[in-house]
PQR file with spaces between the fields and no chain letter, atoms N, CA, C, O and H, PARSE charges and radii, in Angstrom:
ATOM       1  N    UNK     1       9.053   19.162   17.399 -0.4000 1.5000
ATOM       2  CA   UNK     1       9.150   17.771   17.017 -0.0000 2.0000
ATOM       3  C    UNK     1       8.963   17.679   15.500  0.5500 1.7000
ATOM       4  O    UNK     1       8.243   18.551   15.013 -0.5500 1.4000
ATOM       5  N    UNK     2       9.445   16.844   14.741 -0.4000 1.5000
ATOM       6  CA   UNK     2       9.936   16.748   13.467 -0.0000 2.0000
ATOM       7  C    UNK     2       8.882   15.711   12.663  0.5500 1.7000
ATOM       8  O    UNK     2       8.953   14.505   12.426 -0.5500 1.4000
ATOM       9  H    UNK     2      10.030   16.135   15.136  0.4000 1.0000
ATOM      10  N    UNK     3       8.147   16.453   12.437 -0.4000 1.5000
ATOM      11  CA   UNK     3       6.737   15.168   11.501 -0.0000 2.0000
ATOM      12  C    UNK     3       7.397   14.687   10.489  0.5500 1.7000
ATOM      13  O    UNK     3       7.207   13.512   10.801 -0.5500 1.4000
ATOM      14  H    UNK     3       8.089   17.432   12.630  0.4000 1.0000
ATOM      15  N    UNK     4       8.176   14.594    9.289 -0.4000 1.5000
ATOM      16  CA   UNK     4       8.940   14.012    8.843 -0.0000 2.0000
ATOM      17  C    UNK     4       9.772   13.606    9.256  0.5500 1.7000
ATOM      18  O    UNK     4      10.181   14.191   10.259 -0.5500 1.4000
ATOM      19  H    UNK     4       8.331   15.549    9.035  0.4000 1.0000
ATOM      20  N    UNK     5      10.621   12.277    8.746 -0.4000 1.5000
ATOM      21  CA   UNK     5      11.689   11.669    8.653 -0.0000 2.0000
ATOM      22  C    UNK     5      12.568   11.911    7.953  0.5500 1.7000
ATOM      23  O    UNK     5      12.197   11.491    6.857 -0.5500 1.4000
ATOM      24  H    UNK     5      10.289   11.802    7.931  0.4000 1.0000
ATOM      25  N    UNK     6      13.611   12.363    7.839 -0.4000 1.5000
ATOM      26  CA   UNK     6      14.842   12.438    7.214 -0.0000 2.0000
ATOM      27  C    UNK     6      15.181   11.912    6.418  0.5500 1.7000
ATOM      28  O    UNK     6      15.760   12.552    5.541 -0.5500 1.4000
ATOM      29  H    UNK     6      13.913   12.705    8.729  0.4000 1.0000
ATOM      30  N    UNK     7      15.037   10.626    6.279 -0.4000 1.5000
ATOM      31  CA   UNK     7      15.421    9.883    5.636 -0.0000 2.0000
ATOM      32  C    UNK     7      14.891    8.320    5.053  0.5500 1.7000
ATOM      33  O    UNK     7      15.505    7.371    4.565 -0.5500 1.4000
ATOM      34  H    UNK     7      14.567   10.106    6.992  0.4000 1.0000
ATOM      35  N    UNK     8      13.515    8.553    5.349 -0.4000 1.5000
ATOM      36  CA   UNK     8      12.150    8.271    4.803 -0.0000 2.0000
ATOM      37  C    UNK     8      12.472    7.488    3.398  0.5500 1.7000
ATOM      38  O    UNK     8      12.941    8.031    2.398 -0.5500 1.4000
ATOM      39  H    UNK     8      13.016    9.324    5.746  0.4000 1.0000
ATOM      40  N    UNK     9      12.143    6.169    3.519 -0.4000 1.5000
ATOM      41  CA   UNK     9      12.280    5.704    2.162 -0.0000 2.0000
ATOM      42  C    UNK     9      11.328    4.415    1.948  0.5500 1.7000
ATOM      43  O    UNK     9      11.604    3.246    2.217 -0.5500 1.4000
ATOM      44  H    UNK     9      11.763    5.728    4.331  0.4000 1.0000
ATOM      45  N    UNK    10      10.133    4.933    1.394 -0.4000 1.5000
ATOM      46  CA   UNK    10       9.168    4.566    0.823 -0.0000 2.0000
ATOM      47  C    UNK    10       9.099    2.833    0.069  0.5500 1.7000
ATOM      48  O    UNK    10       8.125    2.117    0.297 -0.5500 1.4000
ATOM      49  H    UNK    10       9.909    5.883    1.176  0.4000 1.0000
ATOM      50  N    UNK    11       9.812    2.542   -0.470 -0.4000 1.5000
ATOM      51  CA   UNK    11       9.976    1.291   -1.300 -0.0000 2.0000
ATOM      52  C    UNK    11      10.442   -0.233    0.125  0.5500 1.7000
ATOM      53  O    UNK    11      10.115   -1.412    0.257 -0.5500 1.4000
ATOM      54  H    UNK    11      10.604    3.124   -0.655  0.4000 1.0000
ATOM      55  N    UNK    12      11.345    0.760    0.901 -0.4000 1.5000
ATOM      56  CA   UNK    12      12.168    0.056    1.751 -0.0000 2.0000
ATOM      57  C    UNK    12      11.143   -0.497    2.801  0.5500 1.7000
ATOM      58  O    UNK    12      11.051   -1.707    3.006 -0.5500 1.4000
ATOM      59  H    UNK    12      11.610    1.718    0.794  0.4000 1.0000
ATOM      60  N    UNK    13      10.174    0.670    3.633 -0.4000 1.5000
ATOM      61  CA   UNK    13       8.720    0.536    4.091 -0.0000 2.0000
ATOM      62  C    UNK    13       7.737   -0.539    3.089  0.5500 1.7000
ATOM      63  O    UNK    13       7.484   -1.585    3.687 -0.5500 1.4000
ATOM      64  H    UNK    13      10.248    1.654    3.466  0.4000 1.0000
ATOM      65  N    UNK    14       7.420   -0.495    2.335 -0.4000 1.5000
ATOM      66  CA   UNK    14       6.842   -1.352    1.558 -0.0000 2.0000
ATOM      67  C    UNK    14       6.929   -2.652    1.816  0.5500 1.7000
ATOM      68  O    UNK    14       6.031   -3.451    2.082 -0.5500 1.4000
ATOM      69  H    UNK    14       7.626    0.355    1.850  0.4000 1.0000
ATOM      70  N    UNK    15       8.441   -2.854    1.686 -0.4000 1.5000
ATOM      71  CA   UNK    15       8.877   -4.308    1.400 -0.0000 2.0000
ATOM      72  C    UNK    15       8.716   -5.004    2.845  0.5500 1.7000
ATOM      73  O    UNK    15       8.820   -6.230    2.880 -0.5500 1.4000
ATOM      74  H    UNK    15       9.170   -2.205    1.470  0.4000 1.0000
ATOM      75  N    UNK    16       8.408   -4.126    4.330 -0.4000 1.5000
ATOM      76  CA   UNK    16       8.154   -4.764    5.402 -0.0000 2.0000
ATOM      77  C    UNK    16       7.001   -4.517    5.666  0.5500 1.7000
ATOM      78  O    UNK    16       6.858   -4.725    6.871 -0.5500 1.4000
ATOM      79  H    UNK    16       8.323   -3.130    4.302  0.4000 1.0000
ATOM      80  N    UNK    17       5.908   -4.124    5.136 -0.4000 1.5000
ATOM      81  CA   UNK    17       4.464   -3.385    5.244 -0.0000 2.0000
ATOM      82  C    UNK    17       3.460   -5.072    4.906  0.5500 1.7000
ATOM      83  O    UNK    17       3.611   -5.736    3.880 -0.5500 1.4000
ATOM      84  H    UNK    17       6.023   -3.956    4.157  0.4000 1.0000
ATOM      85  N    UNK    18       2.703   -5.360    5.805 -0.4000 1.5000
ATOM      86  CA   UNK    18       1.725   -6.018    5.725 -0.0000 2.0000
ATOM      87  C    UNK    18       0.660   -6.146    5.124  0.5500 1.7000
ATOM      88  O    UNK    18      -0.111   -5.263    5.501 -0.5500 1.4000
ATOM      89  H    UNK    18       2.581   -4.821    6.639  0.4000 1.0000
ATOM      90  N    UNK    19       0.077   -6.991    4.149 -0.4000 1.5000
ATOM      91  CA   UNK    19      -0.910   -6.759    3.874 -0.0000 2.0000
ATOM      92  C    UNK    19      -2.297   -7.167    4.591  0.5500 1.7000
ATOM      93  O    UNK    19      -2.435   -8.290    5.075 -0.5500 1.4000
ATOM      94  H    UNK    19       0.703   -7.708    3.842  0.4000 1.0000
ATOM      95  N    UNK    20      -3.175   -6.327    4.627 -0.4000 1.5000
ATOM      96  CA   UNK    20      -4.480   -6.284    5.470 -0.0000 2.0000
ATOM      97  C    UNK    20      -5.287   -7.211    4.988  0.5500 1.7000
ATOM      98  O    UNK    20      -6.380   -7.454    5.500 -0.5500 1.4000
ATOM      99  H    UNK    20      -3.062   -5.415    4.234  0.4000 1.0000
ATOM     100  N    UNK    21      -4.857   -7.772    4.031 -0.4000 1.5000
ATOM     101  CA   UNK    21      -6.335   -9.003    3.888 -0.0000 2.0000
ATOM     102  C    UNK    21      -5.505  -10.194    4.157  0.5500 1.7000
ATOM     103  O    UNK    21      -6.001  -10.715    5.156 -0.5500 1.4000
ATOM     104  H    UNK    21      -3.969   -7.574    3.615  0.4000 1.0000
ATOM     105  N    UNK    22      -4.350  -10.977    3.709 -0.4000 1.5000
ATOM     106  CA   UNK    22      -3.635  -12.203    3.631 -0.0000 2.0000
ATOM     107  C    UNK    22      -2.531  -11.844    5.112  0.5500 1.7000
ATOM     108  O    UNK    22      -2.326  -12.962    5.583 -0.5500 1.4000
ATOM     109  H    UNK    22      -3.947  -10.554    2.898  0.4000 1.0000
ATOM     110  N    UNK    23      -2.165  -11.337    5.538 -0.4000 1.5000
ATOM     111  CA   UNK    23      -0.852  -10.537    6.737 -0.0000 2.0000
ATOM     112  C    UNK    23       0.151  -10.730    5.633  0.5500 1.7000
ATOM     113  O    UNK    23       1.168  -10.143    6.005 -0.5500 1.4000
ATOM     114  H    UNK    23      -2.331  -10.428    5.156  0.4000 1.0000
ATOM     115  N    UNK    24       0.359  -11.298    4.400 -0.4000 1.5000
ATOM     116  CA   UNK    24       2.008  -11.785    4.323 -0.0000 2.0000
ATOM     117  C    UNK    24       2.649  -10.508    4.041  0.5500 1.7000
ATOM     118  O    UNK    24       2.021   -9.484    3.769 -0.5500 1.4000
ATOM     119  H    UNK    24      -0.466  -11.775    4.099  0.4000 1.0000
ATOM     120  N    UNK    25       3.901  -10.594    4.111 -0.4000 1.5000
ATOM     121  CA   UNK    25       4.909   -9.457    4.537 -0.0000 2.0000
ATOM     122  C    UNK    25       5.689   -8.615    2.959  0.5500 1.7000
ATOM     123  O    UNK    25       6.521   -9.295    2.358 -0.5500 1.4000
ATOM     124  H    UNK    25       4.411  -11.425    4.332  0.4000 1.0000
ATOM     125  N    UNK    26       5.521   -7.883    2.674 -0.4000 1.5000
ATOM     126  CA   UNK    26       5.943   -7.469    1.973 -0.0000 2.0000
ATOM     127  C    UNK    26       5.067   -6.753    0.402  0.5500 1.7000
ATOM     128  O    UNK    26       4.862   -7.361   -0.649 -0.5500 1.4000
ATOM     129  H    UNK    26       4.845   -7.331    3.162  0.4000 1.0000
ATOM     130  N    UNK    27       4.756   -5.544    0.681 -0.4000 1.5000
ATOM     131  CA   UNK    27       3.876   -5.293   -0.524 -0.0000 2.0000
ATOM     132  C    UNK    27       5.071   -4.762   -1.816  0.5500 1.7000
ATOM     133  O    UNK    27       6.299   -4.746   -1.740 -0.5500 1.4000
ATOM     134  H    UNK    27       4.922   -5.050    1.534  0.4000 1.0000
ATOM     135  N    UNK    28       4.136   -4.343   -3.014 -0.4000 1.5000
ATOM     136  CA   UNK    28       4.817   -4.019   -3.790 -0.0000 2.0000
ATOM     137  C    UNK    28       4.354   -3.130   -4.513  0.5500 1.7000
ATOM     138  O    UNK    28       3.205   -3.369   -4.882 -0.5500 1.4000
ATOM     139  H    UNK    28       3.138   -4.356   -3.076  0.4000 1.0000
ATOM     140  N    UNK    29       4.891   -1.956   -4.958 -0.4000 1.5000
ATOM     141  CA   UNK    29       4.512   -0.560   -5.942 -0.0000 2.0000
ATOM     142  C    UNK    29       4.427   -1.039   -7.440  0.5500 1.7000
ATOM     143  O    UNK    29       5.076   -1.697   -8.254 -0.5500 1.4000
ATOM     144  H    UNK    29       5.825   -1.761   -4.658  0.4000 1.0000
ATOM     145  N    UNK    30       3.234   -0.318   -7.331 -0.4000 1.5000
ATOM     146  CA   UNK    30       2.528   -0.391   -8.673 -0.0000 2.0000
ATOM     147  C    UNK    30       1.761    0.678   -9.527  0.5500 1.7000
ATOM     148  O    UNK    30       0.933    1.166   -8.758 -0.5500 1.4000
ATOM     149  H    UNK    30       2.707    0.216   -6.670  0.4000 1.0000
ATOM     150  N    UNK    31       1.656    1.250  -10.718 -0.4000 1.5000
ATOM     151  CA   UNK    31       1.277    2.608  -11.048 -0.0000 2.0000
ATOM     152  C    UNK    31      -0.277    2.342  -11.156  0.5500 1.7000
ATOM     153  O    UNK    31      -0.975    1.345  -10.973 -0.5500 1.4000
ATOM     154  H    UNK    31       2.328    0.853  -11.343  0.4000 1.0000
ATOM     155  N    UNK    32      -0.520    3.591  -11.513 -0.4000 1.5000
ATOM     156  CA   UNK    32      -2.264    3.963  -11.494 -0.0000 2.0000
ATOM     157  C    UNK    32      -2.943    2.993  -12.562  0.5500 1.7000
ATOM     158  O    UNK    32      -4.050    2.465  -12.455 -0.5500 1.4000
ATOM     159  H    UNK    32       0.047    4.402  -11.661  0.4000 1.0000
ATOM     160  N    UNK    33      -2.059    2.876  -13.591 -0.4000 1.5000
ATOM     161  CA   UNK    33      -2.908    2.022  -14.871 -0.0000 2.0000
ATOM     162  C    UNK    33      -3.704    1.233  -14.177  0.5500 1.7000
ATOM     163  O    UNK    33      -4.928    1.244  -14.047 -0.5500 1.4000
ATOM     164  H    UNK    33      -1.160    3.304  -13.678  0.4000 1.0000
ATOM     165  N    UNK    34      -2.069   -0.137  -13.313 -0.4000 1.5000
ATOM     166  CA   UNK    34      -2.379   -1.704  -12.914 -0.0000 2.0000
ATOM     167  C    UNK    34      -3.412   -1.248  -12.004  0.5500 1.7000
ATOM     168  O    UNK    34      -4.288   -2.113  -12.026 -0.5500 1.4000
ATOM     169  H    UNK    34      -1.075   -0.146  -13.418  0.4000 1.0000
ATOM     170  N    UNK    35      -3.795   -0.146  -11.074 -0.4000 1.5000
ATOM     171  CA   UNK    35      -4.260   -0.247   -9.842 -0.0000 2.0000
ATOM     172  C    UNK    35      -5.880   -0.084  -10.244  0.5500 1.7000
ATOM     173  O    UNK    35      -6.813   -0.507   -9.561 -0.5500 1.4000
ATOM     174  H    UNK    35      -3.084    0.556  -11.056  0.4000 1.0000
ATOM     175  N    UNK    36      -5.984    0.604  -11.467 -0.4000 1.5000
ATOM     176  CA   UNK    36      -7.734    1.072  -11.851 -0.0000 2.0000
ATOM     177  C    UNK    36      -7.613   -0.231  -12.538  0.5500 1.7000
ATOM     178  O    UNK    36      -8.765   -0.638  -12.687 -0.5500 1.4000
ATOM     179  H    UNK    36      -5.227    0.948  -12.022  0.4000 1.0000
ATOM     180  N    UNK    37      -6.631   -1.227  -13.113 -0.4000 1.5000
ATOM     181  CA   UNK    37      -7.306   -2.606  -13.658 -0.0000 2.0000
ATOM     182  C    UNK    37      -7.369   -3.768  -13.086  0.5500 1.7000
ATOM     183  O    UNK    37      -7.220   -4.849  -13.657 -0.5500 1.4000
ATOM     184  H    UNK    37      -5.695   -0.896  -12.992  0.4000 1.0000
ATOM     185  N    UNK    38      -7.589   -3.595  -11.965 -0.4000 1.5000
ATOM     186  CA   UNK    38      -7.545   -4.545  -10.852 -0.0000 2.0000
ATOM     187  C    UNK    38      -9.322   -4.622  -10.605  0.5500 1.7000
ATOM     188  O    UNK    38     -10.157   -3.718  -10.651 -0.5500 1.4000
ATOM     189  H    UNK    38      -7.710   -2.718  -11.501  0.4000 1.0000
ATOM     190  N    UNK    39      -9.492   -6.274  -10.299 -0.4000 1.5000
ATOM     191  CA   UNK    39     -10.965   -6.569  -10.167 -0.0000 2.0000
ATOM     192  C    UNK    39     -11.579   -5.485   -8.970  0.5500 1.7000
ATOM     193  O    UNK    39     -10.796   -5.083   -8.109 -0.5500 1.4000
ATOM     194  H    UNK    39      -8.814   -7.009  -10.262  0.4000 1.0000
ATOM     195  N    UNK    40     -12.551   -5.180   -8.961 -0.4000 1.5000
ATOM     196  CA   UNK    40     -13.053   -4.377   -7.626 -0.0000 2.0000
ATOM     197  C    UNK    40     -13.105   -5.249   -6.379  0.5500 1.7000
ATOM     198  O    UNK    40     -13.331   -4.768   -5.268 -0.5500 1.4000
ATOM     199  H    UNK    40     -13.187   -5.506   -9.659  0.4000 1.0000
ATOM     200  N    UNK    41     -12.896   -6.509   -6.587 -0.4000 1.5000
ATOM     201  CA   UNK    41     -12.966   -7.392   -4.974 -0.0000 2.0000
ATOM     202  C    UNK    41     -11.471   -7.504   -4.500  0.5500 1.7000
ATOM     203  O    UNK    41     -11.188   -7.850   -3.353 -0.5500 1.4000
ATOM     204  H    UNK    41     -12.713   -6.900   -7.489  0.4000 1.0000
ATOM     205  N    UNK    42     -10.411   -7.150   -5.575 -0.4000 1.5000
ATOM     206  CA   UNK    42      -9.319   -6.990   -5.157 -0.0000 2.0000
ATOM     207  C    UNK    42      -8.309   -5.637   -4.995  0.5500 1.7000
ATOM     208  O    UNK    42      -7.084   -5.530   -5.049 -0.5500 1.4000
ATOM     209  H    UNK    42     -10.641   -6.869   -6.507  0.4000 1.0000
ATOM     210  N    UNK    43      -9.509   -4.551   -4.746 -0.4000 1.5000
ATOM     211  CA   UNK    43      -9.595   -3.543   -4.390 -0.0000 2.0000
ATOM     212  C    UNK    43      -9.629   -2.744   -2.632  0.5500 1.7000
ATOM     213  O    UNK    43     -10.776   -2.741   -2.185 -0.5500 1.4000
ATOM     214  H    UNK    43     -10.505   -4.638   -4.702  0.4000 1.0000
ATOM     215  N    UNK    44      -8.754   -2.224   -1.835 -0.4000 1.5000
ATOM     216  CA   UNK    44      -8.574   -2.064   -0.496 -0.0000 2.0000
ATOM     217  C    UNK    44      -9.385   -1.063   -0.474  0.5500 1.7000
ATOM     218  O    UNK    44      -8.923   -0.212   -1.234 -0.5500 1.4000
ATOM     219  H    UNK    44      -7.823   -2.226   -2.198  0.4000 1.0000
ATOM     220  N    UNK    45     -10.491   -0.658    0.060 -0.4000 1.5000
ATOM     221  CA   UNK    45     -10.790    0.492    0.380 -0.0000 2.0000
ATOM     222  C    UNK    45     -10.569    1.154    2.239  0.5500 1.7000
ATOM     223  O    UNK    45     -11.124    0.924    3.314 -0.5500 1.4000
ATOM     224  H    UNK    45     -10.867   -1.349    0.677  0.4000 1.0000
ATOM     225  N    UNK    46      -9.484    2.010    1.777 -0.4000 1.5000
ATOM     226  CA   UNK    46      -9.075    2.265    3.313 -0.0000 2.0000
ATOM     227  C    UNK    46      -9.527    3.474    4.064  0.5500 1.7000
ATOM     228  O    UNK    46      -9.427    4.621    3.626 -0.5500 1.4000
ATOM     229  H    UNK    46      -9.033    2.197    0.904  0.4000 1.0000
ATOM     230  N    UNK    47      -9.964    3.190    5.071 -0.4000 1.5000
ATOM     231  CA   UNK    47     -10.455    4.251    6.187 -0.0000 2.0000
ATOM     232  C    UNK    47     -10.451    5.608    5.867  0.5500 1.7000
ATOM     233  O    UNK    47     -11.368    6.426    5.784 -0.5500 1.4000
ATOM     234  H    UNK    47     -10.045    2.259    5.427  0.4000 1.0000
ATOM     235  N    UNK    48      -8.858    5.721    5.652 -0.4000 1.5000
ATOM     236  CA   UNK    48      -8.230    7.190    5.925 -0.0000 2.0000
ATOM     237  C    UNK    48      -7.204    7.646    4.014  0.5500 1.7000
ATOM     238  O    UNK    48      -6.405    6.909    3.436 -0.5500 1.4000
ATOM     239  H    UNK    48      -8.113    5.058    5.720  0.4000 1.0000
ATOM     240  N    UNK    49      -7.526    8.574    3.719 -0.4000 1.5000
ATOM     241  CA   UNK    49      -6.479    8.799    2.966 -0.0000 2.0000
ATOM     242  C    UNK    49      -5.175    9.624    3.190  0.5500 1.7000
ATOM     243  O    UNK    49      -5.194   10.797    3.563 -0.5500 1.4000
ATOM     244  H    UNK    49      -8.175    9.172    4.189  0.4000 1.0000
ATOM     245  N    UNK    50      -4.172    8.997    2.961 -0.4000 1.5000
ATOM     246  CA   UNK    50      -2.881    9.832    3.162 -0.0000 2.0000
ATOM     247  C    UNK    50      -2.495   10.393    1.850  0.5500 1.7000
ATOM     248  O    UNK    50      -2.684    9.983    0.705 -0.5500 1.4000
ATOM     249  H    UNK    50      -4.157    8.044    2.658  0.4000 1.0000
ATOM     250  N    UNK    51      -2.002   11.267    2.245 -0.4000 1.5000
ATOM     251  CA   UNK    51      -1.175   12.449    1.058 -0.0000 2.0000
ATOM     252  C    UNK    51      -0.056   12.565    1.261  0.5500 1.7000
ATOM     253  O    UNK    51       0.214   13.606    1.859 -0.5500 1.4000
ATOM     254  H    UNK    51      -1.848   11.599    3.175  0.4000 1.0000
ATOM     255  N    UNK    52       1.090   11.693    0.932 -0.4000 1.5000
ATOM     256  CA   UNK    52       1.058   11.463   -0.314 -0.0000 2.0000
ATOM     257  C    UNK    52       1.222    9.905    0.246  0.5500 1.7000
ATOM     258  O    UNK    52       1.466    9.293    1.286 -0.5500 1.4000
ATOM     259  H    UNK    52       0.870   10.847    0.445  0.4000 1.0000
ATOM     260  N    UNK    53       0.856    9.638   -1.459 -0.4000 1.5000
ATOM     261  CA   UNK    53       0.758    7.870   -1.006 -0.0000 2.0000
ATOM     262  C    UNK    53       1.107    6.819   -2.606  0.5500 1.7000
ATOM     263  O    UNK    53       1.093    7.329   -3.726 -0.5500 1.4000
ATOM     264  H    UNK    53       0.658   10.136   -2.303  0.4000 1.0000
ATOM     265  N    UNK    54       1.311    5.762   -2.424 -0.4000 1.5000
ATOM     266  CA   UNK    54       1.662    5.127   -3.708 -0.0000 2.0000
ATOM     267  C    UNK    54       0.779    3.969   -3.665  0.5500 1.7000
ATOM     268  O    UNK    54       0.049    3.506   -2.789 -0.5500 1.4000
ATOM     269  H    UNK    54       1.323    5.347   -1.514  0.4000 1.0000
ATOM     270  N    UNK    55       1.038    3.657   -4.783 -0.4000 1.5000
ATOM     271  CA   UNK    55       0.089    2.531   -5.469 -0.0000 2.0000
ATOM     272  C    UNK    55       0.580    1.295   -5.188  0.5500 1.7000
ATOM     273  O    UNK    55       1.491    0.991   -5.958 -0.5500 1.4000
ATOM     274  H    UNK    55       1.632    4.034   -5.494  0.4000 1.0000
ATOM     275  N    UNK    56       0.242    0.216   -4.129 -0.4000 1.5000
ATOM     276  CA   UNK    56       0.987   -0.744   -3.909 -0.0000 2.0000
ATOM     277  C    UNK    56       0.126   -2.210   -3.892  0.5500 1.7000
ATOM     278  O    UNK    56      -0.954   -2.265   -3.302 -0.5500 1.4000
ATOM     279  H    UNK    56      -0.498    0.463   -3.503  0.4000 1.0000
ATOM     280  N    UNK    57       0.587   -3.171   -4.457 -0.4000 1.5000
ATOM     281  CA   UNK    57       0.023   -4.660   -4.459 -0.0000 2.0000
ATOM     282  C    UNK    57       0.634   -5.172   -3.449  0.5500 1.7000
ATOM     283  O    UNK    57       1.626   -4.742   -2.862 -0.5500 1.4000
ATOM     284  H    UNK    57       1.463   -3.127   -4.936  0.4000 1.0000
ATOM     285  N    UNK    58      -0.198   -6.438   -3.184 -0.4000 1.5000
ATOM     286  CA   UNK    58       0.338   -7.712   -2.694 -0.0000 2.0000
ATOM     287  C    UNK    58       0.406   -8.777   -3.464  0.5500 1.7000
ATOM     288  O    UNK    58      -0.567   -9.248   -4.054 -0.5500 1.4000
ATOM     289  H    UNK    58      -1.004   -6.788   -3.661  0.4000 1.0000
ATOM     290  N    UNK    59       1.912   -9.365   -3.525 -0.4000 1.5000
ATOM     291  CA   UNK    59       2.617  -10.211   -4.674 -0.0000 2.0000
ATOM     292  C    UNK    59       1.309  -11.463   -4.276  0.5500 1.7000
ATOM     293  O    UNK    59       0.379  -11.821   -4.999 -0.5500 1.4000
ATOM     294  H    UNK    59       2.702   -8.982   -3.046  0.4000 1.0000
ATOM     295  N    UNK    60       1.726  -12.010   -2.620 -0.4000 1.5000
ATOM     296  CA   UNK    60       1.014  -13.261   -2.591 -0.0000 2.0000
ATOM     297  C    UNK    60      -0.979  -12.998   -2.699  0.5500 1.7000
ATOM     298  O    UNK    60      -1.546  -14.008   -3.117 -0.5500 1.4000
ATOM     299  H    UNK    60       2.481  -11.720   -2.033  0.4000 1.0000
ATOM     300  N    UNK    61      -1.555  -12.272   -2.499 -0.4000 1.5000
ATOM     301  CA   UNK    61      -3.138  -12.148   -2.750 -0.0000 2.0000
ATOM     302  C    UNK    61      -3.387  -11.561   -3.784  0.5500 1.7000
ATOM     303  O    UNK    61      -4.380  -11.870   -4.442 -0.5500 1.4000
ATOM     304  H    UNK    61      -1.095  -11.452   -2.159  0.4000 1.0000
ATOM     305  N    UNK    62      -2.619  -10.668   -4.132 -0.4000 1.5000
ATOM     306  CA   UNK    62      -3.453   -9.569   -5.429 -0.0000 2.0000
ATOM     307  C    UNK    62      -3.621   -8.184   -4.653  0.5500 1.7000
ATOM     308  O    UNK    62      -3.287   -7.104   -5.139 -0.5500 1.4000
ATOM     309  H    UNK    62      -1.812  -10.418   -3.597  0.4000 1.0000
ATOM     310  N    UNK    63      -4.208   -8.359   -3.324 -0.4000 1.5000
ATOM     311  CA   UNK    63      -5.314   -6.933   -3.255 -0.0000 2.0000
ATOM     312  C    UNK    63      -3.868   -5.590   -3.637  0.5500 1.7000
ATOM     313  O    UNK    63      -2.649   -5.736   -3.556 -0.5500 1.4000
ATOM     314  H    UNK    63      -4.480   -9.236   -2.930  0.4000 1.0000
ATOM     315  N    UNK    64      -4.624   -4.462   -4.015 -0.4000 1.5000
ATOM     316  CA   UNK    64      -3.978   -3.415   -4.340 -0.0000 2.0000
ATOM     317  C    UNK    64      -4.684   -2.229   -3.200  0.5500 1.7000
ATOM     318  O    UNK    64      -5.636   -2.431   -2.446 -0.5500 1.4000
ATOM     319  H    UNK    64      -5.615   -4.343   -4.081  0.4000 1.0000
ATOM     320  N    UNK    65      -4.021   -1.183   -3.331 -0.4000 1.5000
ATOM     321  CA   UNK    65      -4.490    0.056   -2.313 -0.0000 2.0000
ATOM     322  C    UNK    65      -3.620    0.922   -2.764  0.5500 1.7000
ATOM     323  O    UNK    65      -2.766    0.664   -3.612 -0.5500 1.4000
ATOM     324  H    UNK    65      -3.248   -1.019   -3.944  0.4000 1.0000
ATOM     325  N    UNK    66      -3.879    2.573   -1.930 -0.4000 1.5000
ATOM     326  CA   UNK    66      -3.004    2.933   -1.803 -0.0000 2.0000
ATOM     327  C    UNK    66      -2.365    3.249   -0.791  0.5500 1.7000
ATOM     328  O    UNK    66      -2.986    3.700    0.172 -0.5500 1.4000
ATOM     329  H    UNK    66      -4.573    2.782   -1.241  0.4000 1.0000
ATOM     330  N    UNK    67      -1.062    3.109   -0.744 -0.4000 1.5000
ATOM     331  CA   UNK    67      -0.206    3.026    0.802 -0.0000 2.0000
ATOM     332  C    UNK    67       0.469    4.145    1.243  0.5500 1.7000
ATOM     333  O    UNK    67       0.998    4.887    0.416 -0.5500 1.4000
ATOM     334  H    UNK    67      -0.558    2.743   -1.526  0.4000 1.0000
ATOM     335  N    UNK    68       0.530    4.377    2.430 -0.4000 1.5000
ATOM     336  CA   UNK    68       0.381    3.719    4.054 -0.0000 2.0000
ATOM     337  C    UNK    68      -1.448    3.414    4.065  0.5500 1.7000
ATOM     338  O    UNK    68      -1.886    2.675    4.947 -0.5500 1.4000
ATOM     339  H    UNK    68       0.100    3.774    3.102  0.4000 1.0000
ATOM     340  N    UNK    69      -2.273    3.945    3.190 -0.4000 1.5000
ATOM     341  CA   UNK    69      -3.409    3.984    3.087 -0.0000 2.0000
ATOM     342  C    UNK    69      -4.890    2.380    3.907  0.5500 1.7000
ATOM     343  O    UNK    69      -5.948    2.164    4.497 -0.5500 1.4000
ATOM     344  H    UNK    69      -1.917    4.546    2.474  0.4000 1.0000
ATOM     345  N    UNK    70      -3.527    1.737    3.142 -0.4000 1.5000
ATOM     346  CA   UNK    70      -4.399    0.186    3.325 -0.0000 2.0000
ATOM     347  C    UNK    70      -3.456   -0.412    4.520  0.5500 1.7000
ATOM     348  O    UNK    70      -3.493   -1.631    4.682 -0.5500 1.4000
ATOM     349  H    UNK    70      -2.668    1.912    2.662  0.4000 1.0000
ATOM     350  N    UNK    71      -2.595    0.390    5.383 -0.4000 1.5000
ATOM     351  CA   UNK    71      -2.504   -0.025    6.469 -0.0000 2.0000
ATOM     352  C    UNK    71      -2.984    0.110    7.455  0.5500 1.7000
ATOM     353  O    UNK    71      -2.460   -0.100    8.549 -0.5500 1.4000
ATOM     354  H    UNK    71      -2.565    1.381    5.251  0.4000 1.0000
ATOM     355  N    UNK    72      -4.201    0.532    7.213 -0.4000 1.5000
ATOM     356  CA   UNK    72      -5.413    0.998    8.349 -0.0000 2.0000
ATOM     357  C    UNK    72      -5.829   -0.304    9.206  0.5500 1.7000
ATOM     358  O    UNK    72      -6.415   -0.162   10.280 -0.5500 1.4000
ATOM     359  H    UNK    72      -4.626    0.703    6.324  0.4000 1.0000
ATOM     360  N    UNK    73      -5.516   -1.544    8.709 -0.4000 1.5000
ATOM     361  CA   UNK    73      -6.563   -2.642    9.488 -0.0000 2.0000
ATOM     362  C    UNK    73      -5.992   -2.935   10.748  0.5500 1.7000
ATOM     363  O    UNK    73      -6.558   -3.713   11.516 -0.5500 1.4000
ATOM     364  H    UNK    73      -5.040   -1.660    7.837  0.4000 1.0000
């Protein structure tokens, strides 16, 4: 059985990925700078870490994580 996807595309996942504090639909990638200058209350701290993972906001709350990371809730 095939633990990857073929054709796996990260940005595309994102844009239907939920966020865990507000539900609204659609997060968004963001680099390491924005993500260490983000307040610490708008900071995800998630369960589990995945490898590999990206830096992603939510347009409508703020909170940031890193993803699939902060889809733990």
């Amino acid at each position: 059985m095939p633990v990857f996807a073929d054709n796996f595309n990260p940005l595309a996942a994102l844009a239907v990925a939920k966020c865990p504090r507000c539900h609204a639909t659609g997060l968004v990638e963001i680099d390491g700078e924005a993500h260490d200058k983000a307040p610490e209350t708008d900071k995800h701290q998630a369960k589990f870490h995945v490898n590999a993972s990206l830096y992603a906001q939510c347009p409508a709350c703020g909170l940031v994580g890193e993803w699939p990371g902060m889809s733990d809730h």
